[in-house]
C-alpha positions in Angstrom: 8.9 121.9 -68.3 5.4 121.9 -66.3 5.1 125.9 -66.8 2.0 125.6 -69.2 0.3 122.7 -67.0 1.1 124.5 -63.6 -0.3 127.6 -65.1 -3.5 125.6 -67.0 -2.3 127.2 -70.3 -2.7 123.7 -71.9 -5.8 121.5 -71.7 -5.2 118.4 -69.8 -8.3 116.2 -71.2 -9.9 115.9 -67.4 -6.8 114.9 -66.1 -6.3 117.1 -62.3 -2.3 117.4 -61.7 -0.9 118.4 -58.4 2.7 119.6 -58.4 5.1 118.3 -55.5 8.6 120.0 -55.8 11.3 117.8 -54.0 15.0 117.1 -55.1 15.9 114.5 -57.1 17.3 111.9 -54.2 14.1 112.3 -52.2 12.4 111.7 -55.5 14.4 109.0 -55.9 13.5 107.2 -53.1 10.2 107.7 -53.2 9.9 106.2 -56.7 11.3 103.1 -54.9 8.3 102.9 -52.5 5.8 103.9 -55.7 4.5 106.9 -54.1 3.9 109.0 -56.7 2.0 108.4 -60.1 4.4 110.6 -62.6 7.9 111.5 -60.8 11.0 113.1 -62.2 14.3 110.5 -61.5 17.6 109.8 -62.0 18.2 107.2 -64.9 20.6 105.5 -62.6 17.1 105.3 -60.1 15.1 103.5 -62.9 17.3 100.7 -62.3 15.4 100.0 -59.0 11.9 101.1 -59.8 11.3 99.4 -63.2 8.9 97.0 -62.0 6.8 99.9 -60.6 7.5 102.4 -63.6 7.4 103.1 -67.3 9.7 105.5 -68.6 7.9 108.8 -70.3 9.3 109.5 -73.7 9.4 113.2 -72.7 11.0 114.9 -69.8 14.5 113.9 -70.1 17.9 115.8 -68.6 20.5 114.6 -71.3 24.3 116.1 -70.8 25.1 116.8 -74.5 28.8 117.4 -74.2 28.3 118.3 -70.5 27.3 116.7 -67.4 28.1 116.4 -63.7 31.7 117.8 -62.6 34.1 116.3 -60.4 36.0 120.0 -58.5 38.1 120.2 -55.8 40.8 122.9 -55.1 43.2 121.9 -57.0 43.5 119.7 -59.9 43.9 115.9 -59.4 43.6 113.0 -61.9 41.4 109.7 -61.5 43.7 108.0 -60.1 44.0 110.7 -57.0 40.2 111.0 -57.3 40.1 107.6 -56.6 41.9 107.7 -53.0 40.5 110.7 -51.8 36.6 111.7 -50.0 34.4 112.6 -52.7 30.9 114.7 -51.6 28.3 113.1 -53.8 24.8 114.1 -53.8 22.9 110.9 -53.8 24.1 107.4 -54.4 20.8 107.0 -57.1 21.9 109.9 -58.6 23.0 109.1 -62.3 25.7 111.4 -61.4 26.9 108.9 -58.8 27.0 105.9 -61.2 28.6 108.0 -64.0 31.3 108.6 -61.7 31.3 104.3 -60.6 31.8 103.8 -64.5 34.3 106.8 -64.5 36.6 105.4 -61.8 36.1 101.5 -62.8 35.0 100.8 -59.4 31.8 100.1 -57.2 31.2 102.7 -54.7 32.5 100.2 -52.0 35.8 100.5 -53.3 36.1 104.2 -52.6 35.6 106.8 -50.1 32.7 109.2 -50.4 30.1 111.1 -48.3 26.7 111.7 -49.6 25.5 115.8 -49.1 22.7 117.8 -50.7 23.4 118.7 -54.0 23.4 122.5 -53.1 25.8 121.9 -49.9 28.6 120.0 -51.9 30.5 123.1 -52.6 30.5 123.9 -48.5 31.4 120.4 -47.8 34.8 120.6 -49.9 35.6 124.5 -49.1 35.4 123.2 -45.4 37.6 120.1 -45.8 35.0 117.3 -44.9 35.7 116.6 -48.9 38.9 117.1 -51.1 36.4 116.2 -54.6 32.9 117.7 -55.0 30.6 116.0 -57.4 28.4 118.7 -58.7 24.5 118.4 -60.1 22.6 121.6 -61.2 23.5 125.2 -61.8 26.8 124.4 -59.9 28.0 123.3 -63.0 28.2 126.9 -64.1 28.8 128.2 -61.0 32.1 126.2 -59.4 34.9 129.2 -60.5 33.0 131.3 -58.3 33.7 129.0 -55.6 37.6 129.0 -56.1 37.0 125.5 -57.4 38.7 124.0 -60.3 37.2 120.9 -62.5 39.1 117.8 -62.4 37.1 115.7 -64.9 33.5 116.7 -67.0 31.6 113.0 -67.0 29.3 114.1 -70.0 32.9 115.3 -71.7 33.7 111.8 -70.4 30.9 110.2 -71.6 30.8 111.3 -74.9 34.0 110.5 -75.9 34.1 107.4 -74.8 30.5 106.4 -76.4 30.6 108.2 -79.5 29.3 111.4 -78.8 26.1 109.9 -77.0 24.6 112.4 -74.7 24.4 111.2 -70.9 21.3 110.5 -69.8 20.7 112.2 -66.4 16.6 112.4 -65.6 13.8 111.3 -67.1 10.6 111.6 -65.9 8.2 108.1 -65.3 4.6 107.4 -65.0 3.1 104.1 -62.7 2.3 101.1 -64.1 -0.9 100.8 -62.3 -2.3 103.2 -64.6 -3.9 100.8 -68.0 -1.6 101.9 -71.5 -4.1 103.9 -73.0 -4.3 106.4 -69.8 -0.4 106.5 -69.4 0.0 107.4 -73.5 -2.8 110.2 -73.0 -0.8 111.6 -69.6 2.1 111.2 -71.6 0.7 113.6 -74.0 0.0 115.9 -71.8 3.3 116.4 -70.3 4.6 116.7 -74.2 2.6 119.3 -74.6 3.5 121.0 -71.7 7.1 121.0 -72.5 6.6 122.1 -76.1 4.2 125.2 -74.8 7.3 126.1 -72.7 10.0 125.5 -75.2 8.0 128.1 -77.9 6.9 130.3 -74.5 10.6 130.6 -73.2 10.9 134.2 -71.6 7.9 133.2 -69.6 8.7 130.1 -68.7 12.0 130.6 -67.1 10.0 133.6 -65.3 8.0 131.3 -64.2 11.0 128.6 -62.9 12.9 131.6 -61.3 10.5 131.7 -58.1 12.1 128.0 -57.6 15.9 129.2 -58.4 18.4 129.1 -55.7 19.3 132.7 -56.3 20.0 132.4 -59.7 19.8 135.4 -62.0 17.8 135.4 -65.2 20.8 134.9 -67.3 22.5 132.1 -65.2 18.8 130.7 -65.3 18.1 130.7 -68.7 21.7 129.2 -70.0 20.8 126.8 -67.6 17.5 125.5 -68.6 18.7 125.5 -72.1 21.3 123.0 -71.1 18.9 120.4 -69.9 15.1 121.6 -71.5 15.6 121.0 -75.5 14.8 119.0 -78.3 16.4 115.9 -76.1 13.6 116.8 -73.4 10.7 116.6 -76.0 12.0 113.0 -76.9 14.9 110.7 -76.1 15.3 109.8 -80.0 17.4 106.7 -80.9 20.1 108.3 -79.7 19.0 109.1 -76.6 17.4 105.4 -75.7 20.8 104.4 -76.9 22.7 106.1 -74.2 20.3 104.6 -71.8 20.7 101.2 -72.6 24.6 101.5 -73.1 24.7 103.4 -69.5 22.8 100.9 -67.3 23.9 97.6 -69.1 27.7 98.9 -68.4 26.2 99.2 -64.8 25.4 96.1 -64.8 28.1 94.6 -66.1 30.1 95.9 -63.6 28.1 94.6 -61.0 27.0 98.2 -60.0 23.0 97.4 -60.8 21.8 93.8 -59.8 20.0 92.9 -63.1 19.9 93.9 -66.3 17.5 96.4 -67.6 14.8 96.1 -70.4 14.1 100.0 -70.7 10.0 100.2 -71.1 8.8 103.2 -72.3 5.6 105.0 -73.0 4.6 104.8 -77.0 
C-alpha cells in the first residue's frame, strides 16, 4: 500500500511520513494509548480507540469470500472447537472477535492462548494448541504444515451476512489533527495505494524485503487478496460490514458500547 510514499514516487503536499513496521497486535495496542498519528488496526481494535481515531476511507483488509482460518490436525466441528485450546494471535485482532461471533460465546467462555501470528502453526504442531487461528500468508500456507481447515470465518461471514466481505484492517488517522489536514493525509495515502495498485510488479518487489520467506508468487496472490478495489475505498458495502460486525459485538456483550463508525470524507 505505502510503496509509492515510502519510495517518494508520489507528492505528499509538505506532508514528512515516517514508516514504523510493527504487527498488527502491537499496533493495536498502541492505537489504545494514541501513539501514533496514522496506524494500520484491526476493526475489532477500533472498538477501543474511537475516541482517539477516525477511520481512513482507504487502507482497508476486507476477506471477500476468505478470511482468517480455524486448522488443527484433524477436522473438528464448532462444537469441538469450542471445548478445545485454540492459539489466537491477539485478542484485538478482528480475527479473534470473528471467531467470538463464530462460536456464540465471549472469549471467557472458552479456552484459548494468545501467540504471534507467525508462531500459531508451531504452537498446534507441538500440542500447546489442538486449533490454530491463522492471520496472514498462513492462510495459503496451512497444507504445508499437515494442517487441515476446520472452518473459513470470511466463508462464514459471508454466508451468513449476504455475501458482505469481513472487514479485517483498516487504517486510522488521530483526531488531534483539524478535518481539513486529516482529508488532505487521507489523500495522500489514496494515492499511494492507487500508484501501487497500477505499479504492481514493483510494488510487491518492494513488499518482498518485508516477507517472511515468501516467494514472489505466494507474495503476490497474497497482496491481491487483501490490496484491491476494497483497499482504495470501503464502499457501502464495506461500511456495511463494519457496522453489522461491531454492533453484533456489541450485542453480544463482546464490545462495551456501541460504535458510531466516523470516517474521513
Amino acid at each position: 500500500m505505502f510503496y509509492g510514499l515510502a519510495k517518494e514516487l508520489i507528492p505528499s503536499h509538505g506532508y514528512r511520513f515516517e514508516h514504523i513496521l510493527q504487527d498488527i497486535q502491537t499496533l493495536n495496542e498502541r492505537a489504545t494509548r494514541g501513539e501514533l498519528d496514522i496506524s494500520a488496526v484491526s476493526i475489532h481494535a477500533y472498538a477501543f480507540v474511537s475516541d482517539k481515531y477516525a477511520l481512513l476511507p482507504s487502507g482497508a483488509s476486507m476477506g471477500d469470500g476468505y478470511g482468517p482460518m480455524l486448522v488443527a490436525k484433524q477436522k473438528f466441528s464448532r462444537e469441538e472447537i469450542a471445548k478445545r485450546r485454540i492459539a489466537v494471535p491477539g485478542t484485538m485482532t478482528s480475527a479473534f472477535l470473528a471467531l467470538q461471533l463464530w462460536l456464540g460465546k465471549p472469549a471467557k467462555e472458552f479456552d484459548y492462548v494468545v501467540v504471534p501470528f507467525d508462531q500459531i502453526f508451531q504452537a498446534v504442531r507441538e500440542g500447546r494448541a489442538e486449533v490454530g487461528l491463522i492471520i496472514h500468508e498462513g492462510q495459503l500456507t496451512y497444507q504445508n504444515e499437515g494442517l487441515v481447515v476446520c472452518e473459513d470465518l470470511g466463508v462464514w461471514w459471508g454466508r451468513e451476512n449476504d455475501g458482505l466481505p469481513l472487514p479485517l484492517g483498516g487504517n486510522v488517522i488521530h483526531k488531534r489533527f483539524a478535518p481539513e489536514v486529516r482529508r488532505q493525509i487521507s489523500d495522500v495515502l489514496t494515492a499511494s495505494i492507487q500508484f501501487s495498485l497500477d505499479h504492481r510488479p514493483e510494488a510487491v518487489r518492494h513488499a518482498l524485503q518485508y516477507a517472511r520467506d515468501m516467494g514472489r508468487d505466494l507474495a503476490d496472490k497474497f497482496v491481491g487478496m487483501y490490496v484491491n478495489h476494497w483497499t482504495l475505498d470501503y464502499g457501502d458495502r464495506g461500511r456495511e460490514s463494519i457496522r453489522r460486525f461491531l454492533g453484533g459485538a456489541f450485542e453480544r456483550g463482546i464490545i462495551p458500547h456501541r460504535q458510531e463508525l466516523e470516517f474521513v470524507v
